[in-house]
PyMOL Python script that loads the backbone (N, CA, C, O; Angstrom):
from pymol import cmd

cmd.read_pdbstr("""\
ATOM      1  N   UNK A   1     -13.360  62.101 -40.762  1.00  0.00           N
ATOM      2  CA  UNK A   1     -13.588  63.141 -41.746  1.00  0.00           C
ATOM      3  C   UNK A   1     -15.025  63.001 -42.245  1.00  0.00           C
ATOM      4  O   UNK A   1     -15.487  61.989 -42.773  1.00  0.00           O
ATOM      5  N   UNK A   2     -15.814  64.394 -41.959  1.00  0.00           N
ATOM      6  CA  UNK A   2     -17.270  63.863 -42.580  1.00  0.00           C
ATOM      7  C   UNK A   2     -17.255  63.881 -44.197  1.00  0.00           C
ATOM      8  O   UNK A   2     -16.231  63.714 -44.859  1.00  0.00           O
ATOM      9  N   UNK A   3     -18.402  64.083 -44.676  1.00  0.00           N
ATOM     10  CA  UNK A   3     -18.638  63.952 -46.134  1.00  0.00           C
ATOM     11  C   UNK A   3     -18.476  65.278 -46.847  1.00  0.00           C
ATOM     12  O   UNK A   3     -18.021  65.319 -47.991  1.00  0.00           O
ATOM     13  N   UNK A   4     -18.858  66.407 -46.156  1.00  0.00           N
ATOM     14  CA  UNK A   4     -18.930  67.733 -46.582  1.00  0.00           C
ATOM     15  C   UNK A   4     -17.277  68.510 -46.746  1.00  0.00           C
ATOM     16  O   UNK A   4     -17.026  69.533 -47.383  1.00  0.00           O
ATOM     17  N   UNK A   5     -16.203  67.561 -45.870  1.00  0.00           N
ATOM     18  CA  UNK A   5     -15.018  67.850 -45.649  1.00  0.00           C
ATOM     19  C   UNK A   5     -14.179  67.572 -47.164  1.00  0.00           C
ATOM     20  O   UNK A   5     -13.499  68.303 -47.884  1.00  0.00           O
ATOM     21  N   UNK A   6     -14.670  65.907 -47.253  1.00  0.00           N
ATOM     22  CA  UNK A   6     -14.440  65.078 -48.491  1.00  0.00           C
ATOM     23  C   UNK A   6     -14.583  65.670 -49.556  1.00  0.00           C
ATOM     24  O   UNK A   6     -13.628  65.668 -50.333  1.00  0.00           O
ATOM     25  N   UNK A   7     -15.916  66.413 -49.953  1.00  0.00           N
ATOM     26  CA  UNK A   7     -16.436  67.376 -50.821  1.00  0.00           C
ATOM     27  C   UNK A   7     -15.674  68.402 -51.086  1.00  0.00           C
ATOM     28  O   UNK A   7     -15.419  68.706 -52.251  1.00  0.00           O
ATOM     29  N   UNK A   8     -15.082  69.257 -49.778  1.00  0.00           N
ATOM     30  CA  UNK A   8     -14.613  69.916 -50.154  1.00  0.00           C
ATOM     31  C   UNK A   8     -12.819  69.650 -50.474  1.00  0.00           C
ATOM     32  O   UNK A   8     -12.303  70.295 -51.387  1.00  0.00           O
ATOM     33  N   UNK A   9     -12.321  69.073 -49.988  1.00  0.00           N
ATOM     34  CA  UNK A   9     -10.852  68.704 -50.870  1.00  0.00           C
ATOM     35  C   UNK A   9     -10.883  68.042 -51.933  1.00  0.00           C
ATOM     36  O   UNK A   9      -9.981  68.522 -52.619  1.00  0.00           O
ATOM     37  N   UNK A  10     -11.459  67.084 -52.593  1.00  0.00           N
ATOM     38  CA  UNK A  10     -11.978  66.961 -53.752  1.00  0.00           C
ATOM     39  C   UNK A  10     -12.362  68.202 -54.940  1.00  0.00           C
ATOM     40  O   UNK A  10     -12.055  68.251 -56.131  1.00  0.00           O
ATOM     41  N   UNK A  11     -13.097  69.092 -54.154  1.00  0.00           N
ATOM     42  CA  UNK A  11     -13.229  70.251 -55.052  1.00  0.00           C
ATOM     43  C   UNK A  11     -11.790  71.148 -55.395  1.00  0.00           C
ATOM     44  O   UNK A  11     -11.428  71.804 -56.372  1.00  0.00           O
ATOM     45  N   UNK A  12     -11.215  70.844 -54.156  1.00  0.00           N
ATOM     46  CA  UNK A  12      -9.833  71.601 -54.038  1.00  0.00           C
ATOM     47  C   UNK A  12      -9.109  71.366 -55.487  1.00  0.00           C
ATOM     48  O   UNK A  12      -8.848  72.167 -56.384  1.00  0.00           O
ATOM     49  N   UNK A  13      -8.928  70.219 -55.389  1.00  0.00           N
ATOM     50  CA  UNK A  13      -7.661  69.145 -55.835  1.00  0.00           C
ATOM     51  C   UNK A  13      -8.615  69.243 -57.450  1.00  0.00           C
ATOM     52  O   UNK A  13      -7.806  69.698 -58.260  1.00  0.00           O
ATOM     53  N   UNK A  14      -9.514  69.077 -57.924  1.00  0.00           N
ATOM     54  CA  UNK A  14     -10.339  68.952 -59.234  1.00  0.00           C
ATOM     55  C   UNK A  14     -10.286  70.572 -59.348  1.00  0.00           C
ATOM     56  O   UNK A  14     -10.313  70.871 -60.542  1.00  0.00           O
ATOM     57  N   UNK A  15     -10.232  71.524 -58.657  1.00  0.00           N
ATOM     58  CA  UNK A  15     -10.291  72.924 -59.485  1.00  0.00           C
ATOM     59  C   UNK A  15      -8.403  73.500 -59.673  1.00  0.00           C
ATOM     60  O   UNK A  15      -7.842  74.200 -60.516  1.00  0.00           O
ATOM     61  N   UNK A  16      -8.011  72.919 -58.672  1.00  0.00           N
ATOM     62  CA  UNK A  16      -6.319  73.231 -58.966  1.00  0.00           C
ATOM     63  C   UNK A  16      -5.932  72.164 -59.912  1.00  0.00           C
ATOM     64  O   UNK A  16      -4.953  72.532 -60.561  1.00  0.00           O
ATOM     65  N   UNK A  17      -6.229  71.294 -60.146  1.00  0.00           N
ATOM     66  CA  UNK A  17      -5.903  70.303 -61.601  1.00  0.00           C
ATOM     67  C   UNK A  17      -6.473  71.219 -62.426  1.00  0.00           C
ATOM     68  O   UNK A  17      -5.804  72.217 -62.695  1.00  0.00           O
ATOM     69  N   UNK A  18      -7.637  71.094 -62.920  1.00  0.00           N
ATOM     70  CA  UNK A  18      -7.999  71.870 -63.945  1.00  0.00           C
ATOM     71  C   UNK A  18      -7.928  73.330 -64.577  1.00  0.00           C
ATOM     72  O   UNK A  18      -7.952  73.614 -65.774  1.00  0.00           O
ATOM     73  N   UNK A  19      -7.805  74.453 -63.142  1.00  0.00           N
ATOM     74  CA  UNK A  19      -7.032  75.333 -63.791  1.00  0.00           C
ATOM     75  C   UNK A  19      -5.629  75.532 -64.105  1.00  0.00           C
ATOM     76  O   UNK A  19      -5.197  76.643 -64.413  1.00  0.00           O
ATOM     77  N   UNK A  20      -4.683  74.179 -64.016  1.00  0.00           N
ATOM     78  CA  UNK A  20      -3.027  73.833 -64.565  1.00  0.00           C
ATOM     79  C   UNK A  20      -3.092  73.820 -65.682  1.00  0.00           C
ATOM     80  O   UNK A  20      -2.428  74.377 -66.555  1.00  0.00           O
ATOM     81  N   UNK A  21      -4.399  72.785 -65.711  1.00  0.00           N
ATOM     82  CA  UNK A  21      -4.091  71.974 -67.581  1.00  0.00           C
ATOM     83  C   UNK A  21      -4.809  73.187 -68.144  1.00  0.00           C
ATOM     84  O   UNK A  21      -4.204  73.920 -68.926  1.00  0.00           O
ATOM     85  N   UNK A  22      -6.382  73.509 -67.705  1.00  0.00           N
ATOM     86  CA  UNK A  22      -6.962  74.984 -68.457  1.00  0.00           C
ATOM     87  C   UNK A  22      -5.737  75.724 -68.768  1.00  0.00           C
ATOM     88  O   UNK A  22      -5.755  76.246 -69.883  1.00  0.00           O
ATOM     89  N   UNK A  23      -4.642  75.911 -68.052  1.00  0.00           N
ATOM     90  CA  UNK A  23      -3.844  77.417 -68.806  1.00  0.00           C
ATOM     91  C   UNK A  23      -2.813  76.945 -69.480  1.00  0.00           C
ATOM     92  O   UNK A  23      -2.430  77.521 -70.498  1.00  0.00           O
ATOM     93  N   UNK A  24      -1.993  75.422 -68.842  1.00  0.00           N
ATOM     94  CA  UNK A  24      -1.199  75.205 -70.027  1.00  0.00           C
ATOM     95  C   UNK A  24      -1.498  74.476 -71.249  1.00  0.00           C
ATOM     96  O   UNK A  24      -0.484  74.269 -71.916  1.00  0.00           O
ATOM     97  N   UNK A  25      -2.582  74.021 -71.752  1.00  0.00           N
ATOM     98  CA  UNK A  25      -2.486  73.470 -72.939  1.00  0.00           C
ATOM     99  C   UNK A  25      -3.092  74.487 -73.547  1.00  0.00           C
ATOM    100  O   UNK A  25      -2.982  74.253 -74.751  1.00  0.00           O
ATOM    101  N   UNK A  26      -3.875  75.838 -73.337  1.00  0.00           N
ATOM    102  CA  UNK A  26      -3.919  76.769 -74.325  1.00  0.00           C
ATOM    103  C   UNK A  26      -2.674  77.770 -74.448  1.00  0.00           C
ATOM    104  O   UNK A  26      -2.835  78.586 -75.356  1.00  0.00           O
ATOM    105  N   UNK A  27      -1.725  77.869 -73.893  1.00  0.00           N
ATOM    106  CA  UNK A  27      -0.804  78.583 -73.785  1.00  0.00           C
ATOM    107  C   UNK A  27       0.238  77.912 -74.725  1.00  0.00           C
ATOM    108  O   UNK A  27       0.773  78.581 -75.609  1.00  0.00           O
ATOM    109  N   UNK A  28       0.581  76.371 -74.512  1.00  0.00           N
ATOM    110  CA  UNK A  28       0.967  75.512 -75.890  1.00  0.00           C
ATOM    111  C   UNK A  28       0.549  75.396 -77.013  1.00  0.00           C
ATOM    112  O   UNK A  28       1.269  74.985 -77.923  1.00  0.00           O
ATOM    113  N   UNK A  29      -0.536  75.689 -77.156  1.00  0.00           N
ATOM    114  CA  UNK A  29      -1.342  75.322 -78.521  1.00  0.00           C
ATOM    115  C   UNK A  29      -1.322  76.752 -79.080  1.00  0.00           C
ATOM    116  O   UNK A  29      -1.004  76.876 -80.263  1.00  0.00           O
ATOM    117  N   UNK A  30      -1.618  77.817 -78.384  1.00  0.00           N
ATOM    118  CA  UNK A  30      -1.073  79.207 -79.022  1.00  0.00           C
ATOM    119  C   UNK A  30       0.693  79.584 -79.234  1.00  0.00           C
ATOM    120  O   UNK A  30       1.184  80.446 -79.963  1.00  0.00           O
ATOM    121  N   UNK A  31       1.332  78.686 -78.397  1.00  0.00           N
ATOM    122  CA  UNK A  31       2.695  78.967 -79.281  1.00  0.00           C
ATOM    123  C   UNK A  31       3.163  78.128 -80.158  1.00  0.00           C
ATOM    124  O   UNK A  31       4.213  78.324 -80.770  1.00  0.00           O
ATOM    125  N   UNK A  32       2.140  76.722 -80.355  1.00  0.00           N
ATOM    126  CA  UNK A  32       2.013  75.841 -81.877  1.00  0.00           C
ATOM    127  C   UNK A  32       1.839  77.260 -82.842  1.00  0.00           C
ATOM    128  O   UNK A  32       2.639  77.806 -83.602  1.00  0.00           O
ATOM    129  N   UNK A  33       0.290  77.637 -82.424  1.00  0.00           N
ATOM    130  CA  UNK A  33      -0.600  78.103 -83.290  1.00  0.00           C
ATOM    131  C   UNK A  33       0.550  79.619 -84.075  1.00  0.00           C
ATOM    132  O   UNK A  33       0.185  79.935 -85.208  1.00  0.00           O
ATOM    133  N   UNK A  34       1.615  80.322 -83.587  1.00  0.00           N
ATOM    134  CA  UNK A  34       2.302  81.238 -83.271  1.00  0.00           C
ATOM    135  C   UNK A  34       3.366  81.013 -84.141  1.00  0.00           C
ATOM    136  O   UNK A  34       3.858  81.912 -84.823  1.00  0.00           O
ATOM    137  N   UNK A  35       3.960  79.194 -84.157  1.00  0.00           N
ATOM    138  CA  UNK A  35       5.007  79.398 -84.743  1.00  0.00           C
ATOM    139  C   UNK A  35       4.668  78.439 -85.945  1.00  0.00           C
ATOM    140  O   UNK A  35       5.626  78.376 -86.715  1.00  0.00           O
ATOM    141  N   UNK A  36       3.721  77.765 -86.291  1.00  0.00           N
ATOM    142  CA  UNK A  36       3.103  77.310 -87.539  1.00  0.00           C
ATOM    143  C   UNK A  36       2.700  78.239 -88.594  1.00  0.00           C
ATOM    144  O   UNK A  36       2.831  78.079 -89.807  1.00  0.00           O
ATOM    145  N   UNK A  37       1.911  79.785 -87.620  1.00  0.00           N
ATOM    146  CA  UNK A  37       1.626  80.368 -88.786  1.00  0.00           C
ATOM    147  C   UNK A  37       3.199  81.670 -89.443  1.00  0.00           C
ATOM    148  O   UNK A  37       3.397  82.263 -90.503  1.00  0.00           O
ATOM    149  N   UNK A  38       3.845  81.592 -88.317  1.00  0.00           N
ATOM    150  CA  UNK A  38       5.202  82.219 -88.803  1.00  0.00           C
ATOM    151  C   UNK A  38       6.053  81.471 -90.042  1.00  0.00           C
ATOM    152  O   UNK A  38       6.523  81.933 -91.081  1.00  0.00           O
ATOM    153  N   UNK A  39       6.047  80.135 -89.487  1.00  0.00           N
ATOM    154  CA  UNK A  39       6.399  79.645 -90.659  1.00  0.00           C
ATOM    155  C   UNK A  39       5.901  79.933 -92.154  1.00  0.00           C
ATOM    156  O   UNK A  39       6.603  80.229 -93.121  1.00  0.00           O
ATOM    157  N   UNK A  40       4.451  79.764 -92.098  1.00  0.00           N
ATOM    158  CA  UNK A  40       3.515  79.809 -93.405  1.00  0.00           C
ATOM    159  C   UNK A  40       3.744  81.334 -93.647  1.00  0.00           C
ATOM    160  O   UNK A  40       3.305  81.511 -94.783  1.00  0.00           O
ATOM    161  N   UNK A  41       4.155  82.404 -93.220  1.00  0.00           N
ATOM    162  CA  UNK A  41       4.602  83.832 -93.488  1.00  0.00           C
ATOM    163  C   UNK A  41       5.754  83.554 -94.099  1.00  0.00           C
ATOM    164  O   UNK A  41       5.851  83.710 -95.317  1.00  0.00           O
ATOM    165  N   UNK A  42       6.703  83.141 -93.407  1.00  0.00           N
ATOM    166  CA  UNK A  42       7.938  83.372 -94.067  1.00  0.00           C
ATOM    167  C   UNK A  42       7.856  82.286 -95.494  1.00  0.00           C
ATOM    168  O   UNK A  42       8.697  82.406 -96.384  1.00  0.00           O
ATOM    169  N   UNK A  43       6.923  81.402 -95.564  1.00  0.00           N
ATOM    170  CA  UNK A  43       6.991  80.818 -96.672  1.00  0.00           C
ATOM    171  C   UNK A  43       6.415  80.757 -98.039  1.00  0.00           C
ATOM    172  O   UNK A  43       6.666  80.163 -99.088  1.00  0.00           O
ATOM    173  N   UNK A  44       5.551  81.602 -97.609  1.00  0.00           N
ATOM    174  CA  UNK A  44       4.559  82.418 -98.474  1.00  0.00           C
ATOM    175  C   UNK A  44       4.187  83.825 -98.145  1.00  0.00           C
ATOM    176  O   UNK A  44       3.039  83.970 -97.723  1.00  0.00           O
ATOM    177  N   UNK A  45       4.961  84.929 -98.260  1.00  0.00           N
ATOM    178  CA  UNK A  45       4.818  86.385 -97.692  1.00  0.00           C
ATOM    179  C   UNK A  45       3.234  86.687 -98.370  1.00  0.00           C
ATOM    180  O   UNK A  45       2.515  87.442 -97.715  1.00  0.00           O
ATOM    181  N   UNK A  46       2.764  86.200 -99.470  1.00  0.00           N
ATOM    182  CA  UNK A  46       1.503  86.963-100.169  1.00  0.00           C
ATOM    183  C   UNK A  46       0.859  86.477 -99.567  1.00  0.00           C
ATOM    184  O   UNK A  46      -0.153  86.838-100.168  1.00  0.00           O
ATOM    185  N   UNK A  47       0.339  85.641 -98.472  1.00  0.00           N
ATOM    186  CA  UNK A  47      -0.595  84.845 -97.378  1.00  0.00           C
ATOM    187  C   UNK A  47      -0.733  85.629 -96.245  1.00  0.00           C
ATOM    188  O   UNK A  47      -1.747  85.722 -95.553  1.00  0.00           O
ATOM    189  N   UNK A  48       0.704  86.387 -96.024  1.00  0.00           N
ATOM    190  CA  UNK A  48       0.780  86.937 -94.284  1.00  0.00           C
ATOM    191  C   UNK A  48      -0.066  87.428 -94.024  1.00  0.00           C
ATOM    192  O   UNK A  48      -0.077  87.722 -92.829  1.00  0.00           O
ATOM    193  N   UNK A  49      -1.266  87.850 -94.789  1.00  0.00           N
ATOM    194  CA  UNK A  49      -2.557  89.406 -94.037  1.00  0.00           C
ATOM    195  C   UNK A  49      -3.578  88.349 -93.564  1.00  0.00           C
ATOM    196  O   UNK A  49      -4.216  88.359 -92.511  1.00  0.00           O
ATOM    197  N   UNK A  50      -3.608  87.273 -94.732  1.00  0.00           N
ATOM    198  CA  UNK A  50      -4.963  85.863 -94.022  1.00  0.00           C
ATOM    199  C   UNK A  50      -4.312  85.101 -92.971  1.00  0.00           C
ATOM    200  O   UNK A  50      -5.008  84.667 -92.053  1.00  0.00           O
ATOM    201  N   UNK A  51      -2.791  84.840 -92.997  1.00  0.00           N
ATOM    202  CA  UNK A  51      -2.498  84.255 -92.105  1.00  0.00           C
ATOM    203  C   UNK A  51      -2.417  84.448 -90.433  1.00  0.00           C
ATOM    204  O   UNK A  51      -2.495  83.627 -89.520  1.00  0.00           O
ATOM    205  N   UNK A  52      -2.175  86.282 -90.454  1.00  0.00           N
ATOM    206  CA  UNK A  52      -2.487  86.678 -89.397  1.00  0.00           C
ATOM    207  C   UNK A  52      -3.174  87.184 -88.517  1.00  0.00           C
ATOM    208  O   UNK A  52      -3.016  87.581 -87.363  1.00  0.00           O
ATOM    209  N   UNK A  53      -4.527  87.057 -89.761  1.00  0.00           N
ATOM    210  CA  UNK A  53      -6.149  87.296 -89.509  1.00  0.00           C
ATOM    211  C   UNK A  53      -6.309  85.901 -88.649  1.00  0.00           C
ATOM    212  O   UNK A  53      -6.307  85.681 -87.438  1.00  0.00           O
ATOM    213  N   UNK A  54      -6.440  85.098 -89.745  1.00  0.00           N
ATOM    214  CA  UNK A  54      -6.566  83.195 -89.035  1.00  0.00           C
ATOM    215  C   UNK A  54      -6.109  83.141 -87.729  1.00  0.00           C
ATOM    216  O   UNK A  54      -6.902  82.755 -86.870  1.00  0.00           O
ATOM    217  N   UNK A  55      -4.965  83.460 -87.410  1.00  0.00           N
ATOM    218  CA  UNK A  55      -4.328  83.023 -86.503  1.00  0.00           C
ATOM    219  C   UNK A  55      -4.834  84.531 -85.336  1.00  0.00           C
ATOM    220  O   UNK A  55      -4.976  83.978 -84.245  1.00  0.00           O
ATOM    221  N   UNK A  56      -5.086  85.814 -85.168  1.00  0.00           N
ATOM    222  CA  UNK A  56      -5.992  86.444 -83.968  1.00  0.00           C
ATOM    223  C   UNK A  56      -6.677  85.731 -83.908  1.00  0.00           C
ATOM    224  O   UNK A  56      -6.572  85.086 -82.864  1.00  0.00           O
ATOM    225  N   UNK A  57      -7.788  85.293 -84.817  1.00  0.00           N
ATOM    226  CA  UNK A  57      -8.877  84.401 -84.309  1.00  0.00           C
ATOM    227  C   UNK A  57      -8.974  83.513 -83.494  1.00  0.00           C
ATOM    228  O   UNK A  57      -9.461  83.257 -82.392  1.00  0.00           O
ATOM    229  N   UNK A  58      -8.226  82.973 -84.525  1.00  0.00           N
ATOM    230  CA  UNK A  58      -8.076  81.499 -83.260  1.00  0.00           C
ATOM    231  C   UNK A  58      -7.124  81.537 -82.078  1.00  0.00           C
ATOM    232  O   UNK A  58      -7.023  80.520 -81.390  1.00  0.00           O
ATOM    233  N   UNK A  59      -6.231  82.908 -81.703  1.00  0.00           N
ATOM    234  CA  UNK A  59      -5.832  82.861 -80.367  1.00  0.00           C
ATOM    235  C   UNK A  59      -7.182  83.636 -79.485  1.00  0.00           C
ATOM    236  O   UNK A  59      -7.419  83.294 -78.326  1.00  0.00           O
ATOM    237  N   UNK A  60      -7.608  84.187 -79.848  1.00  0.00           N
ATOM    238  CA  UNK A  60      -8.814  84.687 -78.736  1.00  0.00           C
ATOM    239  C   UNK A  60      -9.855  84.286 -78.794  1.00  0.00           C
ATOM    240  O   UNK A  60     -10.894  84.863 -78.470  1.00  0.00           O
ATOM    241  N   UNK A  61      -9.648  82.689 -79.438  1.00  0.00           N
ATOM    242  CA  UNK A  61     -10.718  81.750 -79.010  1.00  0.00           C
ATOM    243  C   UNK A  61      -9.933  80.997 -78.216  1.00  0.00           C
ATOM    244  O   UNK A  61     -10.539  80.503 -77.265  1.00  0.00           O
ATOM    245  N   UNK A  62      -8.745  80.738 -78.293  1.00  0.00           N
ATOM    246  CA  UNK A  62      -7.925  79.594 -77.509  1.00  0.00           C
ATOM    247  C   UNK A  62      -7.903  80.474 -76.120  1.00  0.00           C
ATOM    248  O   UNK A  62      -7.653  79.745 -75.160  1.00  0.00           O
ATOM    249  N   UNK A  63      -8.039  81.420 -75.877  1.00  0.00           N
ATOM    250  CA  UNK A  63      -7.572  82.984 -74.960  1.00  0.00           C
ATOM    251  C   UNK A  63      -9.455  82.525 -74.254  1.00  0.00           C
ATOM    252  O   UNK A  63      -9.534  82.426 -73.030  1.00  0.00           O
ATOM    253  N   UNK A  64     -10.289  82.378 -74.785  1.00  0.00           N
ATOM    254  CA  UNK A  64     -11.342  82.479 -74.039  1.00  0.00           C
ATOM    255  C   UNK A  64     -11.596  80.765 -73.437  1.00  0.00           C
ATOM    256  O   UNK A  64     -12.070  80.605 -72.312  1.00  0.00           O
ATOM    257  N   UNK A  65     -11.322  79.872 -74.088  1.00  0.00           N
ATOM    258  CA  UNK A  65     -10.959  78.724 -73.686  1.00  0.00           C
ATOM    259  C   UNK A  65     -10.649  78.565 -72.241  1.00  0.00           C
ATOM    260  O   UNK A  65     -11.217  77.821 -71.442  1.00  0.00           O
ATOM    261  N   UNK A  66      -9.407  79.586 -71.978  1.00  0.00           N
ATOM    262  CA  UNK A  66      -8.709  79.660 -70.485  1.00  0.00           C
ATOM    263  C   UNK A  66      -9.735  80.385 -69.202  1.00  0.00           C
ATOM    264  O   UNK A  66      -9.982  80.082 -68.035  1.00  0.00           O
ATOM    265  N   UNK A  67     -10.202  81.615 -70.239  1.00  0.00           N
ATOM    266  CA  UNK A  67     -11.515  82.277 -69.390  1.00  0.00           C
ATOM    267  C   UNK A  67     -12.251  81.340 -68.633  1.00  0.00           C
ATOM    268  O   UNK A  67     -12.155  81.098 -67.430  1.00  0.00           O
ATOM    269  N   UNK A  68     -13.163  80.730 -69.668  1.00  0.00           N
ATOM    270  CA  UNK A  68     -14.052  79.973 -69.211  1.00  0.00           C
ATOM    271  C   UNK A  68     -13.510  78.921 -68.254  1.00  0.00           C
ATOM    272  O   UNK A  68     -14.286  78.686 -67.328  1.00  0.00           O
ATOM    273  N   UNK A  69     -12.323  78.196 -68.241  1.00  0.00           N
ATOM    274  CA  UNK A  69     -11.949  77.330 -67.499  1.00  0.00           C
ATOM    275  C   UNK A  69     -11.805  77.783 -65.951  1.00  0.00           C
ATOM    276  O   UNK A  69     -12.348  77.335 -64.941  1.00  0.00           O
ATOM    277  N   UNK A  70     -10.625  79.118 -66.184  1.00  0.00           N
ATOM    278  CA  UNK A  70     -11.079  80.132 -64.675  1.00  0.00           C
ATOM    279  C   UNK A  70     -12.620  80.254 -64.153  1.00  0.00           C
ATOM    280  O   UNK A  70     -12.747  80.093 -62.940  1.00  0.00           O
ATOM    281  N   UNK A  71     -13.541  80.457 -64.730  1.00  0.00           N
ATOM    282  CA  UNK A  71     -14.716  80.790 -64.621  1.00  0.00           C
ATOM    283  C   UNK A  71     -15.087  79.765 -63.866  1.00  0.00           C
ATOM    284  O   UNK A  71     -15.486  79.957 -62.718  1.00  0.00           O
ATOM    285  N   UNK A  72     -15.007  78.536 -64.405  1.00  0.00           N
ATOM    286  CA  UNK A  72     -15.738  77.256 -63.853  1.00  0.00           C
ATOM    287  C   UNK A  72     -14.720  76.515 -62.841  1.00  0.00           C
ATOM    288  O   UNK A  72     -14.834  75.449 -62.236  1.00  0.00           O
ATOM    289  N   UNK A  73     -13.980  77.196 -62.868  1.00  0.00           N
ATOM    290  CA  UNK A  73     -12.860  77.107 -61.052  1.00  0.00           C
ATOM    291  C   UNK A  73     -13.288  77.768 -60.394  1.00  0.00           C
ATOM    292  O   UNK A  73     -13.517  77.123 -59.371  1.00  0.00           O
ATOM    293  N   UNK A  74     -13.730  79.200 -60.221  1.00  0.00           N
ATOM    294  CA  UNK A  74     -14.183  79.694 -59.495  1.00  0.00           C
ATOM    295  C   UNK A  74     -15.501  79.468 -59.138  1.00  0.00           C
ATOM    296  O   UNK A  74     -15.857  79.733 -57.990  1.00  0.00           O
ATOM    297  N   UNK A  75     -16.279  79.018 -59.949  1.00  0.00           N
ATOM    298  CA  UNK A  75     -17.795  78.968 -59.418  1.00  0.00           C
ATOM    299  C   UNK A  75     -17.797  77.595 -58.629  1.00  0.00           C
ATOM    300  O   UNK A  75     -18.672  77.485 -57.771  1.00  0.00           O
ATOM    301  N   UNK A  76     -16.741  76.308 -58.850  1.00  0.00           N
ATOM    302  CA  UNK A  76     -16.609  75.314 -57.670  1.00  0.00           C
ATOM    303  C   UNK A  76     -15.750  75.963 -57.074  1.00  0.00           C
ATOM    304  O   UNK A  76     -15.104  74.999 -56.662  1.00  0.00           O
ATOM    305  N   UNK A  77     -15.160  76.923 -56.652  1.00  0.00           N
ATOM    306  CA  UNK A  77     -14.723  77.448 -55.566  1.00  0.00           C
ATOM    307  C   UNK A  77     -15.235  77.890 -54.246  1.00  0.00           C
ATOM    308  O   UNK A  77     -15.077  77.577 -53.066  1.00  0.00           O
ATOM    309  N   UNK A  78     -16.121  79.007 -55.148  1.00  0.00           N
ATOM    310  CA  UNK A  78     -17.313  79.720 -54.353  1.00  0.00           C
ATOM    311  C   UNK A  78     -18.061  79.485 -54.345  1.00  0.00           C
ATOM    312  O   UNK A  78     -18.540  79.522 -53.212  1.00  0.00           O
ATOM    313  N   UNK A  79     -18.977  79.019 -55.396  1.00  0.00           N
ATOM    314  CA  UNK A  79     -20.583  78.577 -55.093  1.00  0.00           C
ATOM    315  C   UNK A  79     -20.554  77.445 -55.257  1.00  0.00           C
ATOM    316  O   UNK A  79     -21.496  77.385 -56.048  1.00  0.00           O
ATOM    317  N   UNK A  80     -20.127  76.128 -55.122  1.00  0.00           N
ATOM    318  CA  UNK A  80     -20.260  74.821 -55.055  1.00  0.00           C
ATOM    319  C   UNK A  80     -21.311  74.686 -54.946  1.00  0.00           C
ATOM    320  O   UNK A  80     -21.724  75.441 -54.066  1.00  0.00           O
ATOM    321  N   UNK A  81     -22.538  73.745 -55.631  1.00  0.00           N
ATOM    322  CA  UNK A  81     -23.473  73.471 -55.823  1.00  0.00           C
ATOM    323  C   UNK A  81     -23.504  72.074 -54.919  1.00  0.00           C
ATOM    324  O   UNK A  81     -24.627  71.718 -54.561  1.00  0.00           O
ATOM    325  N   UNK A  82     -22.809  71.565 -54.671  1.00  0.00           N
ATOM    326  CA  UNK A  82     -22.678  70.331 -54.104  1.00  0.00           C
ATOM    327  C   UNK A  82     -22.559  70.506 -52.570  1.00  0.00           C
ATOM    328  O   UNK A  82     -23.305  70.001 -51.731  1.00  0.00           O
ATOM    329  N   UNK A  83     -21.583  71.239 -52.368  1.00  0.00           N
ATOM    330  CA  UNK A  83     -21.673  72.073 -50.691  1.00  0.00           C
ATOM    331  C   UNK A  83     -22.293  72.327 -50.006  1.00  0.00           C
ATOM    332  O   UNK A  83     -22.123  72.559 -48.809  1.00  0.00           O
ATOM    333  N   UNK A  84     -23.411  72.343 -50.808  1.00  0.00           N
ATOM    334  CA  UNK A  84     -25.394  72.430 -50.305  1.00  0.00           C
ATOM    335  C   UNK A  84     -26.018  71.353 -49.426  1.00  0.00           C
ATOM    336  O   UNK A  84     -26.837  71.329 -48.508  1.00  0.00           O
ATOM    337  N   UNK A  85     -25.239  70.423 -50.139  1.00  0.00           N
ATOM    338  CA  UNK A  85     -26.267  69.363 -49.916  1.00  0.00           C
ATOM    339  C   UNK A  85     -24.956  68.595 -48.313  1.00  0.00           C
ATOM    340  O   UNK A  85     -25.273  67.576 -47.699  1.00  0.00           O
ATOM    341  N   UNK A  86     -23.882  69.238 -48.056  1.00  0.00           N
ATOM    342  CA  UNK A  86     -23.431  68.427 -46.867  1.00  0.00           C
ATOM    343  C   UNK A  86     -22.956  69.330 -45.859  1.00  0.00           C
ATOM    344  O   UNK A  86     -22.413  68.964 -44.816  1.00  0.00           O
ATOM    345  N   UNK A  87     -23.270  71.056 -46.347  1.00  0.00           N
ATOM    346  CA  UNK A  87     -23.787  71.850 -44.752  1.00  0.00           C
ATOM    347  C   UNK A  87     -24.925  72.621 -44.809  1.00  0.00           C
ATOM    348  O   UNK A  87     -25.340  73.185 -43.797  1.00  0.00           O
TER     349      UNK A  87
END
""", "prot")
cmd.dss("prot")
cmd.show_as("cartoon", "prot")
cmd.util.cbc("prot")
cmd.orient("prot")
């Protein structure tokens, strides 16, 4: 097996790991984030308008989190910067 082969299953195996964990630990942490602030609604109704301001926010930051992780799977997918250097 040459080196450029190595390179590339390595890239394999490091971009399919990382886009697993990229989608499930923001997908967990938004149904933390989902049922923490439900709670704080039902426990304080005069909160619900900040609480469910707070909480868009911080899912479509947790939501771009996953983006970017796709993003940087695909660019070692396709443009491997490293791939250069062993064909």
């Amino acid at each position: 097996m040459d080196s450029g082969t190595l390179v590339t299953i390595v890239t394999i195996i490091a971009t399919a790991t990382a886009i697993t964990l990229g989608t499930i630990m923001p997908a967990w942490v938004e149904g933390r984030a989902v049922v923490k602030a439900l709670e704080g609604m039902t426990r304080q109704p005069e909160v619900a308008d900040r609480l469910r301001a707070t909480l868009f926010i911080s899912m479509a930051l947790l939501e771009s989190t996953a983006i970017y992780v796709l993003l940087i799977c695909l660019v070692l997918l396709f443009a491997n910067p490293l791939l250069d250097r062993f064909f």
